[in-house]
C-alpha positions in Angstrom: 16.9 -1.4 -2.2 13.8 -0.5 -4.4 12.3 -2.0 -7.1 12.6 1.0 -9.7 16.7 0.9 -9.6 19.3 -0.6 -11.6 20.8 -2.5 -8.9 17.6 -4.5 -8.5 16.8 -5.0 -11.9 20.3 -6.1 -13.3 22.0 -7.4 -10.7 19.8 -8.4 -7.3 16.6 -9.6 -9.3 18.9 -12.3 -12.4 21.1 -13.4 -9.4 18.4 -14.5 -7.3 16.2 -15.9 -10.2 19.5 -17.7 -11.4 20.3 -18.5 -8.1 16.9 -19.7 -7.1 15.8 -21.6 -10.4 19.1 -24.0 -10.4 19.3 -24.7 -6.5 17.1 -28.2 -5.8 13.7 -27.5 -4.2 14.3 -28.5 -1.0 16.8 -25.3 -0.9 14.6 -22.9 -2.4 13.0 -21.5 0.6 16.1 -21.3 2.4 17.3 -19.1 -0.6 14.1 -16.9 -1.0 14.9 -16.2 2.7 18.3 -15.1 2.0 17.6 -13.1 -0.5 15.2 -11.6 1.3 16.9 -10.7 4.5 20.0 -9.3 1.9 17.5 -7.0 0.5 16.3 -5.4 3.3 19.5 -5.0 4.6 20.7 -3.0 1.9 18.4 -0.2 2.9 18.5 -1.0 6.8 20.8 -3.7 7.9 20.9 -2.5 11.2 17.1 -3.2 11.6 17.3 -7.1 10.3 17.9 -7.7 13.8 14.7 -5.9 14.9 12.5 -7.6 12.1 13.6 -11.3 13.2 13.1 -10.5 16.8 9.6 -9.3 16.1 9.2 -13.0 13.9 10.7 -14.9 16.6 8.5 -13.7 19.0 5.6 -14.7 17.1 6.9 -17.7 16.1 7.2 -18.9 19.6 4.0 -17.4 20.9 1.9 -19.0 17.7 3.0 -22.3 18.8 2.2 -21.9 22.8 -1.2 -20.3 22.0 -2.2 -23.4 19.8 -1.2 -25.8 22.4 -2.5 -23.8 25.2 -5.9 -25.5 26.3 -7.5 -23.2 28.5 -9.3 -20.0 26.8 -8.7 -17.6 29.6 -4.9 -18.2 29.2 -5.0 -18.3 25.0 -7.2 -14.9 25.2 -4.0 -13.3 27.6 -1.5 -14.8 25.5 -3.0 -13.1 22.3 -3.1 -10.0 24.1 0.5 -10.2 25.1 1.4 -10.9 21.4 -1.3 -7.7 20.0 0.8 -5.5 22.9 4.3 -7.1 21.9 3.7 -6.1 18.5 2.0 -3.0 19.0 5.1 -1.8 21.6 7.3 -2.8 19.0 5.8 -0.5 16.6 4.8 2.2 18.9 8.4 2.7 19.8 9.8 3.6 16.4 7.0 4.8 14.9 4.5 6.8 17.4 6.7 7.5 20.5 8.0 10.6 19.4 4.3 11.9 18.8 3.1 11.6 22.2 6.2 12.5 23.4 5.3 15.8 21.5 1.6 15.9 23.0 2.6 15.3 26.2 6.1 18.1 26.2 3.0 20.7 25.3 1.5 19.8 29.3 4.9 20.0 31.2 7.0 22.3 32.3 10.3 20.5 32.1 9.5 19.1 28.7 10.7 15.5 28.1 14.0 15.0 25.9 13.4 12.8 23.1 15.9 12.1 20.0 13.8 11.3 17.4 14.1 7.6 16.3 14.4 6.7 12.4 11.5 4.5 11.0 12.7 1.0 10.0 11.2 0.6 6.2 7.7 -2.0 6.2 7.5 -2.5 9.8 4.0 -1.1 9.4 3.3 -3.7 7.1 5.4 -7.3 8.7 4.0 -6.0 11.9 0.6 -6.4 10.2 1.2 -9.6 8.7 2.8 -11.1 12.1 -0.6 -10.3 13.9 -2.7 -11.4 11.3 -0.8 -14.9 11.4 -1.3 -15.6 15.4 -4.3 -13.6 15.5 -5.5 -16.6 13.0 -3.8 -19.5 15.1 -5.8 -18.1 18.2 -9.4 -18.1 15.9 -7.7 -22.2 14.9 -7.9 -20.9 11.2 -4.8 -22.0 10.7 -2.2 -24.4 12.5 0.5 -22.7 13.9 3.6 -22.7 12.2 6.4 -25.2 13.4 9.5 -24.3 10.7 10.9 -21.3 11.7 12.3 -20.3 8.6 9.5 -20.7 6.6 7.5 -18.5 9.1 10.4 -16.0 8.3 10.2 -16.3 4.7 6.0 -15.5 5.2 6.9 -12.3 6.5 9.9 -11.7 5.0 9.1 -12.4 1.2 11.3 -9.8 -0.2 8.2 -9.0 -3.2 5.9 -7.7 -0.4 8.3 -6.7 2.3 8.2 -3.3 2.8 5.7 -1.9 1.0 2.8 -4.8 1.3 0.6 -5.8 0.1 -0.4 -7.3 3.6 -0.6 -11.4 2.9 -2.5 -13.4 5.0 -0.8 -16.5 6.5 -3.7 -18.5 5.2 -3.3 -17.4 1.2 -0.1 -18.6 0.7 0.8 -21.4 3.7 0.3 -24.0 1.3 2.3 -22.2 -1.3 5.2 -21.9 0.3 5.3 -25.4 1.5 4.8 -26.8 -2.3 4.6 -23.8 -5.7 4.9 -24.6 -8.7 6.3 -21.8 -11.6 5.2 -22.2 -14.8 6.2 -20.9 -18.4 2.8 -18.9 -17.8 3.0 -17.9 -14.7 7.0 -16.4 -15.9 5.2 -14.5 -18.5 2.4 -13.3 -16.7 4.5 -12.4 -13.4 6.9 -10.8 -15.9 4.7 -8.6 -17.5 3.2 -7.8 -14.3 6.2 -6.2 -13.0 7.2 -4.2 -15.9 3.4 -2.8 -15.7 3.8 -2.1 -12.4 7.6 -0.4 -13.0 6.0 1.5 -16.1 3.1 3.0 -13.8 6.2 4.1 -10.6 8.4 5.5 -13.6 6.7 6.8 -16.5 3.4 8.1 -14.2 4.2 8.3 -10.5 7.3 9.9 -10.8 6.6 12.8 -13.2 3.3 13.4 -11.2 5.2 13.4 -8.2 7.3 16.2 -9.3 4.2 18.3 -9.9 2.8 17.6 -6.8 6.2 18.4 -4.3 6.5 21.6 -6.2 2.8 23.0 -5.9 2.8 21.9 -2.0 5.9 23.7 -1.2 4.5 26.9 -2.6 2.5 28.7 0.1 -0.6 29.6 1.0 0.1 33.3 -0.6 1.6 31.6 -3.7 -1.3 29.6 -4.7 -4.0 30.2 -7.5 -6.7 28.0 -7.7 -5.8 26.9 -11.0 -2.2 25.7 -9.7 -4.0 24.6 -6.7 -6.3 21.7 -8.3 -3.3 20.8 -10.2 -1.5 19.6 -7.8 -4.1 18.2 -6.4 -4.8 16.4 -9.5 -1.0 15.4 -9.6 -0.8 14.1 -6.3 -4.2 12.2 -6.7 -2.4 10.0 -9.5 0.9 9.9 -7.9 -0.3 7.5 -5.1 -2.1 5.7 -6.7 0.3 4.7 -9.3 3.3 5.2 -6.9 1.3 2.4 -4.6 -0.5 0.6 -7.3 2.7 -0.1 -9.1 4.4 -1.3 -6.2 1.6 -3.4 -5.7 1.5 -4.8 -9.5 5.4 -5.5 -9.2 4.9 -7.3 -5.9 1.9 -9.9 -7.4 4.2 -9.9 -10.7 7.2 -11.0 -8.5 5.7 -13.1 -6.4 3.8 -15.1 -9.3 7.2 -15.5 -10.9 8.6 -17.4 -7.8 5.0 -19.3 -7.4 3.1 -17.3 -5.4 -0.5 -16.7 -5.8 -1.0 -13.0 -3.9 -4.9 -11.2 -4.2 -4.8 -8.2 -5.9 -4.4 -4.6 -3.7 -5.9 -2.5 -6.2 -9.0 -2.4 -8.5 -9.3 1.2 -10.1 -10.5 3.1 -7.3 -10.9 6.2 -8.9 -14.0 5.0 -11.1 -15.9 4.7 -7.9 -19.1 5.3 -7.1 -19.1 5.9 -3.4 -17.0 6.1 -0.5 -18.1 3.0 0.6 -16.8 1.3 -3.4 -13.9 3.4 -3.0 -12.3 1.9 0.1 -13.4 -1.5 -1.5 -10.9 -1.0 -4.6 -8.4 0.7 -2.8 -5.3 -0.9 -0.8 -7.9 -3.8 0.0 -5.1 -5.8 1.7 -5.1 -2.9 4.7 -9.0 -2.5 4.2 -10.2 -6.1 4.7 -7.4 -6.4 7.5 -9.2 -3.8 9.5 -12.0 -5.0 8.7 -11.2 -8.6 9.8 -9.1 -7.7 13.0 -10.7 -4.6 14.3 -14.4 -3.9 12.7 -15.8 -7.2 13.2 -14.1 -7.7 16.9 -16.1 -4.5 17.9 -18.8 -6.0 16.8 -19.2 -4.7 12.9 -22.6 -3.8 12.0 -24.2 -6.5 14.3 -24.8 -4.7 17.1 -27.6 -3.9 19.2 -28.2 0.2 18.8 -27.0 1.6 15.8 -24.9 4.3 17.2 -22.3 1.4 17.8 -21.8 0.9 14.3 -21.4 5.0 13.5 -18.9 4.5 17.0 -17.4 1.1 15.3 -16.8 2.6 11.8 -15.2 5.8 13.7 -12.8 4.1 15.5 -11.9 1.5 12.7 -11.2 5.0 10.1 -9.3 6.9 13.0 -6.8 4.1 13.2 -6.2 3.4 9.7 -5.5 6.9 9.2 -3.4 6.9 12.4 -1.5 3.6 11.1 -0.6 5.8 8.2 1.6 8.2 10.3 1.9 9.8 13.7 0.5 13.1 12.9 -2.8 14.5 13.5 -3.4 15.4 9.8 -3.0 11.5 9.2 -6.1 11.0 12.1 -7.6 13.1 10.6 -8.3 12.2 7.3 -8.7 8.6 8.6 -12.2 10.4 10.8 -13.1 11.9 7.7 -13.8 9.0 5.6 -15.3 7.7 9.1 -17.7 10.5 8.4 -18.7 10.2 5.2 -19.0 6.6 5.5 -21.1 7.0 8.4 -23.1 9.2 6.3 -23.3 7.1 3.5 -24.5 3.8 5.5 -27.2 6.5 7.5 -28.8 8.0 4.2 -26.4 9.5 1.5 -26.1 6.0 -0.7 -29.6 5.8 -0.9 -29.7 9.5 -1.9 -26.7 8.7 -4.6 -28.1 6.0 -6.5 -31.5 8.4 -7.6 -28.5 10.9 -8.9 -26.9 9.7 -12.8 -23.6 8.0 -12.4 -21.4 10.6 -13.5 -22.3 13.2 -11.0 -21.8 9.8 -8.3 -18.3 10.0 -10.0 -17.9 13.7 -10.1 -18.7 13.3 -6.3 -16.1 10.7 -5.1 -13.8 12.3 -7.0 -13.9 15.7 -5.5 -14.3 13.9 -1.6 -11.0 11.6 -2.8 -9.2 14.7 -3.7 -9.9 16.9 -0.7 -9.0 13.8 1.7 -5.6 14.1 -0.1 -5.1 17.6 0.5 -4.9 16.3 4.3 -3.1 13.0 3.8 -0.1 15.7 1.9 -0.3 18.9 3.8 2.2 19.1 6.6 -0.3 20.7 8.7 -4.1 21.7 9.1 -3.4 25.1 8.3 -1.7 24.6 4.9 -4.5 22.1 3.9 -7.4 24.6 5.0 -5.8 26.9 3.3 -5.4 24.7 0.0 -8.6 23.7 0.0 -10.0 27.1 0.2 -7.5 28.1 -2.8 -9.2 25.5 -4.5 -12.8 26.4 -4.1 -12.0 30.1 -4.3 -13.0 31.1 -0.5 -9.7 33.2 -0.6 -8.0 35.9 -2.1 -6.1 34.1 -4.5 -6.1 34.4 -8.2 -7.9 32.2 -10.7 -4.1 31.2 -12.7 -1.1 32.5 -13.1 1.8 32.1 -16.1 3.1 29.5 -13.6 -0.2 27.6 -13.8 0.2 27.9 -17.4 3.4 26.6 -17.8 3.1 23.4 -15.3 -0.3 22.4 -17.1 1.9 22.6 -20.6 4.8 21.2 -19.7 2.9 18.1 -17.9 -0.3 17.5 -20.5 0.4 14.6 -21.8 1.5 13.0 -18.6 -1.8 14.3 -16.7 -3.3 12.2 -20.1 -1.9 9.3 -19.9 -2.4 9.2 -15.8 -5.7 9.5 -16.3 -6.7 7.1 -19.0 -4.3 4.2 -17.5 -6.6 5.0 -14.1 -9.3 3.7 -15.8 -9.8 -0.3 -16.5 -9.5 0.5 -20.3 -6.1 -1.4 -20.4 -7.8 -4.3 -18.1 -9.8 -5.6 -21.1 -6.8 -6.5 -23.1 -5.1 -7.4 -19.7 -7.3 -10.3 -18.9 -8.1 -11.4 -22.7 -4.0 -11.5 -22.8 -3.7 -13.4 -20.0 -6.8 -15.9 -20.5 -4.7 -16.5 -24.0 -1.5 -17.0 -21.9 -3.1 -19.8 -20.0 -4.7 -21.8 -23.0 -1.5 -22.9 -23.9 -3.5 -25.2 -26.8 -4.9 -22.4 -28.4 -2.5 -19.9 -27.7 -1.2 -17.5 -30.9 2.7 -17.6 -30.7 2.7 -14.5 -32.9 0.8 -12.8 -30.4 3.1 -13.8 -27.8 6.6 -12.8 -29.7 4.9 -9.2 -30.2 4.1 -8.9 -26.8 7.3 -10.1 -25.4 8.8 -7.5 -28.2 6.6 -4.7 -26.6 7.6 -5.6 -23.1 11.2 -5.7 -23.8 10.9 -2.5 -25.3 9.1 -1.1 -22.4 11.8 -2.2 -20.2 14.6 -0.6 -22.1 12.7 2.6 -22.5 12.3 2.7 -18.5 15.3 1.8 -18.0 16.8 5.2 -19.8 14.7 7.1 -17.6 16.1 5.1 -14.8 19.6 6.0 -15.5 19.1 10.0 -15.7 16.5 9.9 -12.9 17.3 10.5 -9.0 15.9 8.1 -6.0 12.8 8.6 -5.7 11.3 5.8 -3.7 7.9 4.7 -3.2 5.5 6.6 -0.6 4.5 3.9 1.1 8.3 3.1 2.3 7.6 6.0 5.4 4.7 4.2 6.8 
């Protein structure tokens, strides 16, 4: 089930608000559990099984490593829940791959049926080791109710498409919330943002983008080229963006507090800012669990933080998908981070800002070309169309007509990837909050506008086909 479908919206989302809002609090957990394990069965029952497994495991290992006395014994227990975890999601997820790599060295090649990837197991997986990798650090106390473990990794707002909640934000919320008139409203409008940004934006875009990467290299101009660049550039961001703004909208609705995932990445000034406003939850988990455990950038030589930052970029590229292109692209912004912590930030602040921007821009939008192309040939090939190192021509009537036909949405895209729409965001919601002051007027036109917006998604809803969000296949 996804968030941008009938179903959820008039049926699974007013039960389970009904549901949830009349049951006594005691209950309300239980329910939000419920509800949550029924959603992600709708999409893959048979991997509910799989999912509480995984939590049960953690659950159980939590709980010995925080009575466990001895540090020798807590330091292997934490490694046999990292290589638990890791197994679990090796299996499904990267087997096939080395399978692949290794089938290229033999002669009698090994058989391998390719297993399907279970939706968010990327992301509980994440979540799951953050939690006991926090019991073993004693930041927070293990976890002794089982089911509201479960319903921390579970939560059906974040669940397969993050963003990655640390144990530590909400374990105090889900043992006491409270839900307020404002947090309804804010939560509310919040998700209908966030659905407005998946179907108005993502989706169009998205269209652009899968029909300029399945032309071929020979079929490419360099006009068409850095459109579909362009498209796909704003696709995931508001593809993954709007997940993330329905999540936190969700979630606030019910009385959860998440941090925010997103912070307009594409008016960065840097690599460096770029990765700081962009899926943060997967950045500072990284960060937290893998950079700083190497040693971050206290080390002794400083080769060991250019070797540190490598290794931490590799891996989140490679957490992104099996596939070399997905490495890739993780080592590149390795690279050019390395680069910028060497010299190049201290050669970018003596440039004006908007050749900084110009800058990121262009880096963000060649990394893409890897994170989409199937293969390094396609995407050397694309971004050589793009530059005009090949034969191609300039435009063609094709690049024309997709430019036409898709103006205004490439207009809108871009002007809602700015924080233009922030300003009245925050001075909307400071006026939500000072309930004393507040203008009801105000309040009846926006709940008019949002109402509005809703209905006009939800015609697009009913002609449109799935589409789900990219972030479901990692």
């Amino acid at each position: 089930m996804v968030f941008s479908s009938l179903i959820f919206l008039y049926v699974f989302l007013p039960l389970v608000l009904i549901v949830y809002f009349i049951s006594p609090k005691m209950l309300r957990n239980t329910i939000l559990l419920l509800a949550s394990l029924f959603f992600y069965a709708w999409g893959e029952p048979k991997y509910v099984l799989l999912m509480m497994i995984s939590i049960l495991l953690n659950y159980i290992l939590g709980i010995v490593i925080e009575k466990t006395v001895s540090q020798s014994k807590r330091k292997a227990l934490l490694w046999l829940v990292i290589v638990s975890n890791l197994a679990i999601l090796g299996y499904y997820k990267y087997a096939g791959f080395f399978v692949d790599i290794i089938n290229n060295y033999l002669e009698q090649p090994i058989e391998w049926e390719a297993v399907p990837l279970p939706i968010g197991i990327s992301f509980y997986t994440f979540q799951a080791l953050s939690y006991v990798i926090d019991v073993y650090r004693k930041d927070v106390k293990a976890q002794r109710n089982f089911l509201d473990l479960s319903l921390f990794i579970t939560l059906f707002p974040q669940l397969v498409a993050g963003p990655i909640v640390r144990y530590q934000t909400v374990a105090e919320q889900i043992k006491k919330r409270f839900s307020t008139a404002e947090d309804w409203m804010i939560g509310t409008r919040r998700f209908v943002q966030g659905l407005a940004k998946k179907v108005l934006i993502a989706n169009p875009m998205g269209e652009v983008a899968d029909h300029v990467f399945s032309l071929s290299g020979g079929d490419l101009t360099t006009g068409t080229a850095w459109i579909g660049i362009l498209a796909y550039s704003l696709q995931i961001y508001f593809d993954f963006s709007g997940y993330s703004d329905m999540a936190i909208g969700l979630a606030r609705i019910f009385g959860f507090h998440f941090e925010e995932n997103f912070n307009y990445p594409y008016i960065a000034q840097s690599v460096t800012d770029f990765w700081r406003r962009w899926h943060i939850s997967l950045s500072s988990w990284f960060r937290d669990y893998v950079y700083f455990p190497l040693g971050g950038s206290r080390v002794s030589h400083e080769w060991k933080l250019y070797r540190n930052l490598l290794i931490v970029w590799t891996l989140t590229g490679f957490w992104h998908g099996a596939s070399w292109t997905f490495m890739a692209w993780g080592f590149y912004y390795g690279i050019l981070i390395c680069l910028e912590k060497w010299v190049l930030l201290k050669w970018l602040e003596r440039i004006p800002r908007f050749l900084r921007h110009v800058y990121i821009l262009i880096i963000v939008m060649i990394g893409w070309v890897f994170f989409r192309a199937n293969d390094f040939t396609y995407a050397f090939e694309f971004i050589k169309t793009m530059f005009g190192l090949s034969d191609a021509a300039l435009y063609n009537y094709e690049t024309i007509l997709l430019a036409k036909d898709y103006a205004v949405y490439f207009v809108v895209a871009i002007i809602f990837a700015m924080p233009i729409y922030r300003l009245y965001q925050t001075w909307s919601e400071q006026k939500a909050t000072a309930s004393l002051s507040f203008d009801w007027s105000l309040r009846l036109v926006q709940t008019i506008y949002y109402g509005a917006l809703l209905l006009f998604i939800t015609m697009f809803l009913v002609n449109a086909t799935h589409n789900p969000f990219i972030y479901f296949r990692f």
